[in-house]
Jmol script that loads the backbone (N, CA, C; Angstrom):
load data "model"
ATOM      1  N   UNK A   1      -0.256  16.407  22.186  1.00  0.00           N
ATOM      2  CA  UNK A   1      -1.702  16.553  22.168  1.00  0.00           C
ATOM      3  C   UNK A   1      -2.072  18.031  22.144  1.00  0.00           C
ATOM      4  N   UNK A   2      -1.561  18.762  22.958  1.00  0.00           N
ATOM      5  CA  UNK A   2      -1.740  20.145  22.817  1.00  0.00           C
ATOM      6  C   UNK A   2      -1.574  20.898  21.643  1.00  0.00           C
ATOM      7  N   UNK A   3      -0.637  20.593  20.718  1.00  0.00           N
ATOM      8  CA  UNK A   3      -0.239  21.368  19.638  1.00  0.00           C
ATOM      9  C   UNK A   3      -1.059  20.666  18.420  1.00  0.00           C
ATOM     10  N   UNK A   4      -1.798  19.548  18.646  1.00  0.00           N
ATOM     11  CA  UNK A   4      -2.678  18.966  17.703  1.00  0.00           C
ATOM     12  C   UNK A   4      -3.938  19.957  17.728  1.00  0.00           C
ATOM     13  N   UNK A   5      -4.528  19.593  19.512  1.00  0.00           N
ATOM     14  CA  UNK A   5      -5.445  20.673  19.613  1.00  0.00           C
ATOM     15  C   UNK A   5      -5.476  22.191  19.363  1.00  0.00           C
ATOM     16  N   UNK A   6      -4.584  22.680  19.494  1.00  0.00           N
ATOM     17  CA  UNK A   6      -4.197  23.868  19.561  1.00  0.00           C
ATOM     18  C   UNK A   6      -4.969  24.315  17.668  1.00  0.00           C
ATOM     19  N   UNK A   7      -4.361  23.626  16.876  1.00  0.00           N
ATOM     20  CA  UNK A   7      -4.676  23.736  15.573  1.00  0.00           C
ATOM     21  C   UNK A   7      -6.142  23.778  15.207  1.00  0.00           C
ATOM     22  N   UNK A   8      -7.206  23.276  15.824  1.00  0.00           N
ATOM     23  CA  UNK A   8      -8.650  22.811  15.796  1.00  0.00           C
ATOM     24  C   UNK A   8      -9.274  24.765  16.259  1.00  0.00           C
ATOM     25  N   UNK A   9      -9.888  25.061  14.926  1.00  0.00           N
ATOM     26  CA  UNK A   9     -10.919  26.196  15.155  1.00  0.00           C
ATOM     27  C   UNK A   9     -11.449  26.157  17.127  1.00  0.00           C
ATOM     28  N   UNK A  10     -11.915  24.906  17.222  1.00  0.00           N
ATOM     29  CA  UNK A  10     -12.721  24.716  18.695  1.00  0.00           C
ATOM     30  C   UNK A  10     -12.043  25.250  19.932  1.00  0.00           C
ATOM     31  N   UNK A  11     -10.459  25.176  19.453  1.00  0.00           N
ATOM     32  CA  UNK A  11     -10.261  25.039  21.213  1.00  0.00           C
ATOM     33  C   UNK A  11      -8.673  26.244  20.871  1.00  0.00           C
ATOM     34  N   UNK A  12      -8.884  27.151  19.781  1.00  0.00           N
ATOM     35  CA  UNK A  12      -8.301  28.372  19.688  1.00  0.00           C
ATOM     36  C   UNK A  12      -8.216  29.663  20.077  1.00  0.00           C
ATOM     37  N   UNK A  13      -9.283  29.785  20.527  1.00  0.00           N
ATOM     38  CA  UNK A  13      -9.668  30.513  21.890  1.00  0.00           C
ATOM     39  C   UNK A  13      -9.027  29.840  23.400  1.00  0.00           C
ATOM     40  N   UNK A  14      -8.657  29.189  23.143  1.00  0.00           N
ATOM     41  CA  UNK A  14      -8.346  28.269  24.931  1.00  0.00           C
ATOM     42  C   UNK A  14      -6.984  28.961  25.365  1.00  0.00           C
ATOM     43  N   UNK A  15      -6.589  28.941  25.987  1.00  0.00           N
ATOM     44  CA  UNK A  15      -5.491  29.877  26.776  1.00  0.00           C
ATOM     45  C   UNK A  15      -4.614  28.561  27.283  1.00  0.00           C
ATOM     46  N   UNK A  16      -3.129  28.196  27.366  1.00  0.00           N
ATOM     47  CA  UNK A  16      -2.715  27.355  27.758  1.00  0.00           C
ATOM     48  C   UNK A  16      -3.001  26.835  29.453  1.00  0.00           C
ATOM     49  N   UNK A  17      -3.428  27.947  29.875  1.00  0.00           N
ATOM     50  CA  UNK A  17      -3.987  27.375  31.383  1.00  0.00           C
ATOM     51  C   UNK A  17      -5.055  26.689  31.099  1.00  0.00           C
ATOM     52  N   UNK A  18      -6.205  27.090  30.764  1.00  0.00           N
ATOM     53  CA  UNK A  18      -7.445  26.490  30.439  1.00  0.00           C
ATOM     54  C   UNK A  18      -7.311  24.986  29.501  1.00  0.00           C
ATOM     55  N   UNK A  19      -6.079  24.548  28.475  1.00  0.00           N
ATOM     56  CA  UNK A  19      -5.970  23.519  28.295  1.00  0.00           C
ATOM     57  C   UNK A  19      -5.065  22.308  28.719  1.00  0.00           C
ATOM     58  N   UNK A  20      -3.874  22.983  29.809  1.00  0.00           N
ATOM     59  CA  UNK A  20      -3.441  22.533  30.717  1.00  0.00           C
ATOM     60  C   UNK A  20      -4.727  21.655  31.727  1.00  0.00           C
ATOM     61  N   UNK A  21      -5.712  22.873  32.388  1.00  0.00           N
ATOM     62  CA  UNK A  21      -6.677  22.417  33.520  1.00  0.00           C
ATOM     63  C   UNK A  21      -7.618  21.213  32.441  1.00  0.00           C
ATOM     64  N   UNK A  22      -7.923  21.620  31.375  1.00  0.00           N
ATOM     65  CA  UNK A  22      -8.872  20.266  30.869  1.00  0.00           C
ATOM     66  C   UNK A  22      -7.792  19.199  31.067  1.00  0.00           C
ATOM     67  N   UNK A  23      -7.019  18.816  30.250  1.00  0.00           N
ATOM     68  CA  UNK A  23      -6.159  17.648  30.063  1.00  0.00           C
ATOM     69  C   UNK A  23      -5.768  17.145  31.833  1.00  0.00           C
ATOM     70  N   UNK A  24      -5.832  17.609  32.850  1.00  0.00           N
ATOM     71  CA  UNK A  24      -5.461  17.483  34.395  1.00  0.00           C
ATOM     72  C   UNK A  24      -7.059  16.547  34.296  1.00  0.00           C
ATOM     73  N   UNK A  25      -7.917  17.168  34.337  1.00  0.00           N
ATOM     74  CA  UNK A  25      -9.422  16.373  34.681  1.00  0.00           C
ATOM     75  C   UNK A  25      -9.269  15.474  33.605  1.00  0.00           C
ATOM     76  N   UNK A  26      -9.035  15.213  32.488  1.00  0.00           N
ATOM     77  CA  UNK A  26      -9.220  13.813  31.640  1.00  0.00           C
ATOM     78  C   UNK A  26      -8.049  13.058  32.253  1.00  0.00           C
ATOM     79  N   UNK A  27      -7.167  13.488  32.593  1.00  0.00           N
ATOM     80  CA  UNK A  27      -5.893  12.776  33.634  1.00  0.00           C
ATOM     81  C   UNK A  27      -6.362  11.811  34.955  1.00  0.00           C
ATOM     82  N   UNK A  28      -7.411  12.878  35.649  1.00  0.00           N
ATOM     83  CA  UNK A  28      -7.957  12.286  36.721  1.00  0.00           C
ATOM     84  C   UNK A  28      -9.025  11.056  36.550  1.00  0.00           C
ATOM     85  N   UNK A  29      -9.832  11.347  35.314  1.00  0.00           N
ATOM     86  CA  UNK A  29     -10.785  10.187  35.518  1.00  0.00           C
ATOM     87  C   UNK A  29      -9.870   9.257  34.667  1.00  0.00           C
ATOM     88  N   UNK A  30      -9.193   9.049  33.715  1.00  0.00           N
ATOM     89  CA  UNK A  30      -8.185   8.289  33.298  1.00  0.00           C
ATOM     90  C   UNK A  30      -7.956   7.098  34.369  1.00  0.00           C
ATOM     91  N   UNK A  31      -7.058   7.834  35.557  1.00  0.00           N
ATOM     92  CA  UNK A  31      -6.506   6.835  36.733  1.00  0.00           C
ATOM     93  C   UNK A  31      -7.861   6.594  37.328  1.00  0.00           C
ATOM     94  N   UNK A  32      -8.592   7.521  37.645  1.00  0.00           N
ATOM     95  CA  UNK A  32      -9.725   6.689  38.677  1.00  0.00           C
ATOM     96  C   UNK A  32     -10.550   5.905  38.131  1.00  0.00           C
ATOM     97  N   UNK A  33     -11.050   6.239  36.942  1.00  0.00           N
ATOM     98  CA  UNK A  33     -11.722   5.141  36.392  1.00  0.00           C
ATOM     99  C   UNK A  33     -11.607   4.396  35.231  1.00  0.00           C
ATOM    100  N   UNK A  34     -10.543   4.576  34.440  1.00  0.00           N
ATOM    101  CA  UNK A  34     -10.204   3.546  33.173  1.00  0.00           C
ATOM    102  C   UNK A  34     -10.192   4.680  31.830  1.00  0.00           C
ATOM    103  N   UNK A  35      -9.627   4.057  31.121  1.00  0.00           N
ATOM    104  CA  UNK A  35      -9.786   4.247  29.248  1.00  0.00           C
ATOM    105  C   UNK A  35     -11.114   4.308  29.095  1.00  0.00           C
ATOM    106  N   UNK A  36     -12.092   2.983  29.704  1.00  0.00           N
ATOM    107  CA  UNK A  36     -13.339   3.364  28.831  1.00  0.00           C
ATOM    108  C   UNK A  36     -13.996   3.727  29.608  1.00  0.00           C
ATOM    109  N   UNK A  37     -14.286   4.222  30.952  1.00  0.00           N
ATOM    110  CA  UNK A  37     -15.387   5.394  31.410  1.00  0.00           C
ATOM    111  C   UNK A  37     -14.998   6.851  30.779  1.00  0.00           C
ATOM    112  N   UNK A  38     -13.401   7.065  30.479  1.00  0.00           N
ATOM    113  CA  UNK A  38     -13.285   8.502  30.027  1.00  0.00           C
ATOM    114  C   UNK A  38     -13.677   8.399  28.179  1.00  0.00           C
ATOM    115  N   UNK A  39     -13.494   6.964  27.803  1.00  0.00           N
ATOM    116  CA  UNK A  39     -14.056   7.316  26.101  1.00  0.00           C
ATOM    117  C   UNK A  39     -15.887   7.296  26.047  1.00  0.00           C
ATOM    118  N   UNK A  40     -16.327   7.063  27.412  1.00  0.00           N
ATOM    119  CA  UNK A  40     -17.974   6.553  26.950  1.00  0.00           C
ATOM    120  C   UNK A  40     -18.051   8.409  27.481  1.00  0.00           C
ATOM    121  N   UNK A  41     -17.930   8.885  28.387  1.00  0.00           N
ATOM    122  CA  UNK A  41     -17.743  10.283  28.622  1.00  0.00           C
ATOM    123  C   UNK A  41     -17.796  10.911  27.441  1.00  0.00           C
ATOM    124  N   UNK A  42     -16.369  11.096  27.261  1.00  0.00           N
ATOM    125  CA  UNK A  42     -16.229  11.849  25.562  1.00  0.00           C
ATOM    126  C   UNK A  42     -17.102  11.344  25.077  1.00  0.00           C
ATOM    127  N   UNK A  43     -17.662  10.154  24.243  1.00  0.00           N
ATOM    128  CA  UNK A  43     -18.422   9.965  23.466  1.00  0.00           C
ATOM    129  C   UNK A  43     -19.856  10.281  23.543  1.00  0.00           C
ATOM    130  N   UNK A  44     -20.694  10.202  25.220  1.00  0.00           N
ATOM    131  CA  UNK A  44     -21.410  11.020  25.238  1.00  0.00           C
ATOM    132  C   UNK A  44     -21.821  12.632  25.337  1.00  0.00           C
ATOM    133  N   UNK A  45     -20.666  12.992  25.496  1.00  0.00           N
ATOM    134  CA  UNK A  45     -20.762  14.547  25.462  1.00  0.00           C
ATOM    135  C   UNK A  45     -20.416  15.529  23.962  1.00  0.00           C
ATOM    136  N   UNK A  46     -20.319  14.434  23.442  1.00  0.00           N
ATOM    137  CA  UNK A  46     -19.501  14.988  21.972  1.00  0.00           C
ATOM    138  C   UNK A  46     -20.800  15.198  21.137  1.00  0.00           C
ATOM    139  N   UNK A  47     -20.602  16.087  20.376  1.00  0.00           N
ATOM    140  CA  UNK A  47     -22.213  16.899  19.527  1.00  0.00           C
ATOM    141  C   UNK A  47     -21.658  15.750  18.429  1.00  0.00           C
ATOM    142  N   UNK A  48     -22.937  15.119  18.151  1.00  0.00           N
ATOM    143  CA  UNK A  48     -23.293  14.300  17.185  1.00  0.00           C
ATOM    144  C   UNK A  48     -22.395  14.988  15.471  1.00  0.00           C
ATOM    145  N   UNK A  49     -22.726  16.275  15.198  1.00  0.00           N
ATOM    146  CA  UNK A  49     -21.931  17.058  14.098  1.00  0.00           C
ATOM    147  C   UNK A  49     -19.922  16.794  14.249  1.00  0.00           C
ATOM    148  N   UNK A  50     -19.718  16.612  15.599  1.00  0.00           N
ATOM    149  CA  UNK A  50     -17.875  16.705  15.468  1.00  0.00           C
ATOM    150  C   UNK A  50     -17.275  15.427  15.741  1.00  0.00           C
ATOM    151  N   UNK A  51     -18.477  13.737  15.733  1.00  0.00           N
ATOM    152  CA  UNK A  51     -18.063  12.534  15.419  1.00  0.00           C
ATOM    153  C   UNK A  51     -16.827  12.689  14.330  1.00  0.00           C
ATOM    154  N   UNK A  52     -17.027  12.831  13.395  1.00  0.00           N
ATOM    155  CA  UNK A  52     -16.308  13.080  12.395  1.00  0.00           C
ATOM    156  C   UNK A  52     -14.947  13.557  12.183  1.00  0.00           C
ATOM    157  N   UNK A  53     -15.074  15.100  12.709  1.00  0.00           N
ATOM    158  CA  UNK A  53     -14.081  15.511  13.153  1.00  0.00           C
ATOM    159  C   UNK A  53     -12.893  14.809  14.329  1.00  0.00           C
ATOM    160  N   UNK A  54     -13.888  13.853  15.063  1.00  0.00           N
ATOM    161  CA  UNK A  54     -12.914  13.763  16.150  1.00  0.00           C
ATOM    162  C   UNK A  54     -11.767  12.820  15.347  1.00  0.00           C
ATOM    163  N   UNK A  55     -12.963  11.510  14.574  1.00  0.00           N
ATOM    164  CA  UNK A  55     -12.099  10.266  14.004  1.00  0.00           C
ATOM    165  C   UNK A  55     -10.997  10.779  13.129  1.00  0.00           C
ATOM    166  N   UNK A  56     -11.296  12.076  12.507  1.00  0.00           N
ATOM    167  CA  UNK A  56     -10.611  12.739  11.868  1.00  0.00           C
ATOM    168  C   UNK A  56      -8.755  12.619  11.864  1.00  0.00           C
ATOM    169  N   UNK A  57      -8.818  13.968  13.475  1.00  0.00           N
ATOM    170  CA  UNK A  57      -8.132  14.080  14.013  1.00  0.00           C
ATOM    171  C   UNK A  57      -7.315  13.147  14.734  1.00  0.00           C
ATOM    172  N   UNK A  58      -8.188  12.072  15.224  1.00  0.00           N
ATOM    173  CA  UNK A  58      -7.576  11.068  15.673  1.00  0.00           C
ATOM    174  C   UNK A  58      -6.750   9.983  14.743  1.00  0.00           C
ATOM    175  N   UNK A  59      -7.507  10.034  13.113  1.00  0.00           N
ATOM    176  CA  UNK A  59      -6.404   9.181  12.421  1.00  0.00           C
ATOM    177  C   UNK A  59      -5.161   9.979  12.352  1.00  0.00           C
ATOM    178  N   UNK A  60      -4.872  11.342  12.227  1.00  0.00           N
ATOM    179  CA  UNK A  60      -4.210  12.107  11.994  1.00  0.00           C
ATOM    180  C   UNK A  60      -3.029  11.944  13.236  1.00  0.00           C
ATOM    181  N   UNK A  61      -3.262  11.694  14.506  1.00  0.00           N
ATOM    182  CA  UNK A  61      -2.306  11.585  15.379  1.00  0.00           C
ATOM    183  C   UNK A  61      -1.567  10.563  14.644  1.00  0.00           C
ATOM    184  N   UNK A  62      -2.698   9.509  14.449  1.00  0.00           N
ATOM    185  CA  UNK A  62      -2.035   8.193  14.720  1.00  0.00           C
ATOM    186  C   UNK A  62      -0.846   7.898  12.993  1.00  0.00           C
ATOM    187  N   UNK A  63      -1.337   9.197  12.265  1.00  0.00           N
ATOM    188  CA  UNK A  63      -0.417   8.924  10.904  1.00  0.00           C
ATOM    189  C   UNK A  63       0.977   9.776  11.205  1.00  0.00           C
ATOM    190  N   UNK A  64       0.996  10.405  12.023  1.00  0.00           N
ATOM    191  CA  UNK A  64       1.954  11.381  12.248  1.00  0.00           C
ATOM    192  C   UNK A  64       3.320  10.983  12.160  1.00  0.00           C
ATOM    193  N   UNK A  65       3.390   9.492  12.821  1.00  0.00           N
ATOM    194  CA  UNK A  65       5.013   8.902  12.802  1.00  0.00           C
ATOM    195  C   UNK A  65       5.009   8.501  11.209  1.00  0.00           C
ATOM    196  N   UNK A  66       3.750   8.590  10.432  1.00  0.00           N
ATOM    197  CA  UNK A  66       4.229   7.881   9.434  1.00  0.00           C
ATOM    198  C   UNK A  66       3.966   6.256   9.231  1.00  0.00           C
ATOM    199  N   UNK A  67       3.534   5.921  10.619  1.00  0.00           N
ATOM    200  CA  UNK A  67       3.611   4.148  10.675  1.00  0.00           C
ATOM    201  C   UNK A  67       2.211   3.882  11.103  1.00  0.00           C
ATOM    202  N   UNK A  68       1.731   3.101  10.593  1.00  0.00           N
ATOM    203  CA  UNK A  68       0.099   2.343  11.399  1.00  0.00           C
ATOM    204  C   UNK A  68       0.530   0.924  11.458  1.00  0.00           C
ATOM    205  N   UNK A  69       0.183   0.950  13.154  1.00  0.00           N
ATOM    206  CA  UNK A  69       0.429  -0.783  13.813  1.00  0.00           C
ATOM    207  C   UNK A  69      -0.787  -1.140  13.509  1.00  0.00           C
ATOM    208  N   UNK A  70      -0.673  -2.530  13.206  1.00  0.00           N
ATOM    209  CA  UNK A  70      -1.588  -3.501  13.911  1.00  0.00           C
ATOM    210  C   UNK A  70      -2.665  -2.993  14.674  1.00  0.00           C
ATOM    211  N   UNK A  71      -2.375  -2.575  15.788  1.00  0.00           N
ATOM    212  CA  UNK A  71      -2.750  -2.210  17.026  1.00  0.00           C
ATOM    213  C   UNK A  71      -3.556  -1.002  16.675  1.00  0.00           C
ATOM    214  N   UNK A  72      -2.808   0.172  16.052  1.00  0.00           N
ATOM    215  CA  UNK A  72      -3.768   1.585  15.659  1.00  0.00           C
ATOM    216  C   UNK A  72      -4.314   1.600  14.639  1.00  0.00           C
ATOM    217  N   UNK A  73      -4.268   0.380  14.043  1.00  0.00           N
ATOM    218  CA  UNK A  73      -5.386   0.085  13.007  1.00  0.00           C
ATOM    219  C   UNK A  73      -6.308  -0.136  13.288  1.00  0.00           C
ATOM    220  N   UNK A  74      -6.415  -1.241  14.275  1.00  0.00           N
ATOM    221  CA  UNK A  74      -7.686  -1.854  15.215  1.00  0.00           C
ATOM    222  C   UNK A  74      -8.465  -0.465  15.984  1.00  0.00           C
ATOM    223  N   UNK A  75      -7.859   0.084  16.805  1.00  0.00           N
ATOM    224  CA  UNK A  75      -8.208   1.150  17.384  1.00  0.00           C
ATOM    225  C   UNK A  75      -9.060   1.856  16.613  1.00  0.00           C
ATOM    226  N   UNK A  76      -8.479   2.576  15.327  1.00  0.00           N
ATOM    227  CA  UNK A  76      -9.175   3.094  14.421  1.00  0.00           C
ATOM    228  C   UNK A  76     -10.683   2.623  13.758  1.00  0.00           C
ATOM    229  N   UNK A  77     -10.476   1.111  13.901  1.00  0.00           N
ATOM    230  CA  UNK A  77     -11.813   0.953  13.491  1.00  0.00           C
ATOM    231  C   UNK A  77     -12.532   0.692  14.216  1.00  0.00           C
ATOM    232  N   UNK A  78     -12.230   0.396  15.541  1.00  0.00           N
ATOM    233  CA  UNK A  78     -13.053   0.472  16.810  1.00  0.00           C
ATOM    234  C   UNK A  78     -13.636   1.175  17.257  1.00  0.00           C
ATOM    235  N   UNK A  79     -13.099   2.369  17.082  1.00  0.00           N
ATOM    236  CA  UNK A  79     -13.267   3.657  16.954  1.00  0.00           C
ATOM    237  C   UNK A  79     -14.705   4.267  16.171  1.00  0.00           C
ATOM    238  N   UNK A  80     -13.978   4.236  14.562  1.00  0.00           N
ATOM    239  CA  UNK A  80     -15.445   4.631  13.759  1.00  0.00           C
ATOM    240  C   UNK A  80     -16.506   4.121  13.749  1.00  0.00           C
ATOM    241  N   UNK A  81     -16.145   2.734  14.416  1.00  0.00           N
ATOM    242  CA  UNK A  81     -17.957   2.112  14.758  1.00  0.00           C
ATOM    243  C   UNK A  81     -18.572   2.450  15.714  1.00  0.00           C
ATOM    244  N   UNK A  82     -17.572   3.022  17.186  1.00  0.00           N
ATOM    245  CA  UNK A  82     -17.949   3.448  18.337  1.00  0.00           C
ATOM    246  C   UNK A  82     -18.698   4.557  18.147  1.00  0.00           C
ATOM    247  N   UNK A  83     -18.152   5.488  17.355  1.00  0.00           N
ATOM    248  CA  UNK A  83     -18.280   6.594  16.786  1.00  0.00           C
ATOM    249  C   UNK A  83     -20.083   6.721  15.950  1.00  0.00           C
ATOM    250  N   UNK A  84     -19.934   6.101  15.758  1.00  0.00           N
ATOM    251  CA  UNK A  84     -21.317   5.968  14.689  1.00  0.00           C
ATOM    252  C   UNK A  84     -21.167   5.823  13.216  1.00  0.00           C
ATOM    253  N   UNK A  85     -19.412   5.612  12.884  1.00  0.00           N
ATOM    254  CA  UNK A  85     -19.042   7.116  11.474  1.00  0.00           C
ATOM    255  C   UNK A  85     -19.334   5.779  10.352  1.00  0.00           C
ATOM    256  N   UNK A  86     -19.923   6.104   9.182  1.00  0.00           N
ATOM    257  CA  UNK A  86     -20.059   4.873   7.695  1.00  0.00           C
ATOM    258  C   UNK A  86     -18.447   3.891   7.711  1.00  0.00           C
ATOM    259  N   UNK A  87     -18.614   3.332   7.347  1.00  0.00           N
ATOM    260  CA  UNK A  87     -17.650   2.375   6.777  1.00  0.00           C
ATOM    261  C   UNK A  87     -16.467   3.275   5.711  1.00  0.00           C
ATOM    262  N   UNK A  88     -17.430   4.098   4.675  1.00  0.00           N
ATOM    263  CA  UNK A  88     -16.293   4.905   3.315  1.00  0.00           C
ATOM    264  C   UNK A  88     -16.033   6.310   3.999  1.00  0.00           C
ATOM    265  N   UNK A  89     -16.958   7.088   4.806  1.00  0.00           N
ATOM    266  CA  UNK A  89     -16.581   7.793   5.512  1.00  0.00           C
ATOM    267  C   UNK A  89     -14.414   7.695   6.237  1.00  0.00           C
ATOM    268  N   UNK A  90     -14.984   6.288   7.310  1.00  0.00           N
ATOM    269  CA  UNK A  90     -13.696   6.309   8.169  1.00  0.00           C
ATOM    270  C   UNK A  90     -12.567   6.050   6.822  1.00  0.00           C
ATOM    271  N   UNK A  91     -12.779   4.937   6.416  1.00  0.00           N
ATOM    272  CA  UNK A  91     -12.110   4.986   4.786  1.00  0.00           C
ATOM    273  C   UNK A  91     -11.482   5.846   4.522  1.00  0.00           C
TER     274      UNK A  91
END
end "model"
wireframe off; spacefill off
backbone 0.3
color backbone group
């Protein structure tokens, strides 16, 4: 995850402490409160302009092995609707 982020204009300025300490707090509400209080979080704090970008990036993890399950297919489109993003857009 780090070396994904690391690549993103946004968070190239970040110093490995500073993205160490974020990823610790998405760690924490993770266990204390679930997958989806930390995705409704992200999703409300995220500038309407880097929807896009995020689904982006996020198909991009998920092509990395080369393989799309079942499973990170679904995700994906769960995703771009969560997201707000068009149908040919996520496409």
């Amino acid at each position: 995850i780090l070396s994904a982020l690391s690549r993103i204009k946004l968070f190239r300025s970040y110093s490995d402490e500073m993205m160490s300490e974020m990823l610790d707090k998405l760690l924490v509400i993770l266990r204390r409160e679930g997958i989806n209080a930390l995705f409704n979080t992200a999703k409300e704090s995220l500038p309407h302009e880097l929807r896009e970008a995020v689904f982006v990036i996020t198909a991009d993890l998920v092509l990395a092995d080369g393989i799309v399950t079942q499973e990170e297919q679904e995700f994906l489109s769960d995703l771009y609707q969560a997201l707000g993003i068009t149908t040919d857009i996520a496409t």
